[in-house]
N, C-alpha and C positions, 0 to 999 in steps of 0.2 A: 227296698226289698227287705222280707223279713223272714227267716228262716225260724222255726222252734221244735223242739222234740220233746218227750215226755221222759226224756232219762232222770238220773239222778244230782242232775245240778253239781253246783260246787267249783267250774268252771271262773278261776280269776280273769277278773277284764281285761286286764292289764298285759295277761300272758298269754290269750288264747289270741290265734291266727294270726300271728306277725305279718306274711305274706300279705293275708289280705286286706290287713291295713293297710298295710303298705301302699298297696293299689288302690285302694280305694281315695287314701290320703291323698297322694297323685292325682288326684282328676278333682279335687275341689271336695270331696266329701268328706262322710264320718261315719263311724264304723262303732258300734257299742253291742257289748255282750252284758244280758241279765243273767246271771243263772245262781239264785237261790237254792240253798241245799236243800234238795230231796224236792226240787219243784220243777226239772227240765232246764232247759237251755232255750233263749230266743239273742238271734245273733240278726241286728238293724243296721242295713245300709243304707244311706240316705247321701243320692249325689245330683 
């Protein structure tokens, strides 16, 4: 699953959506957030 917006990025990987790492880690998958400054945000679940 791939979610993206056109906001203003800037979003660290490491600290956005704990929860749903969480979950997702749990069921065998992985969970990665892009979001280059001033480019939006796309958050990939792959389980």
């Amino acid at each position: 699953m791939e979610v993206s917006d056109d906001g203003v990025g800037g979003v660290p990987g490491d600290a956005a959506l704990p929860a749903l790492t969480d979950r997702v880690l749990a069921v065998g998958g992985s969970l990665t957030v892009h979001s280059p400054p001033g480019t939006g945000t796309t958050i990939t679940a792959v389980i």
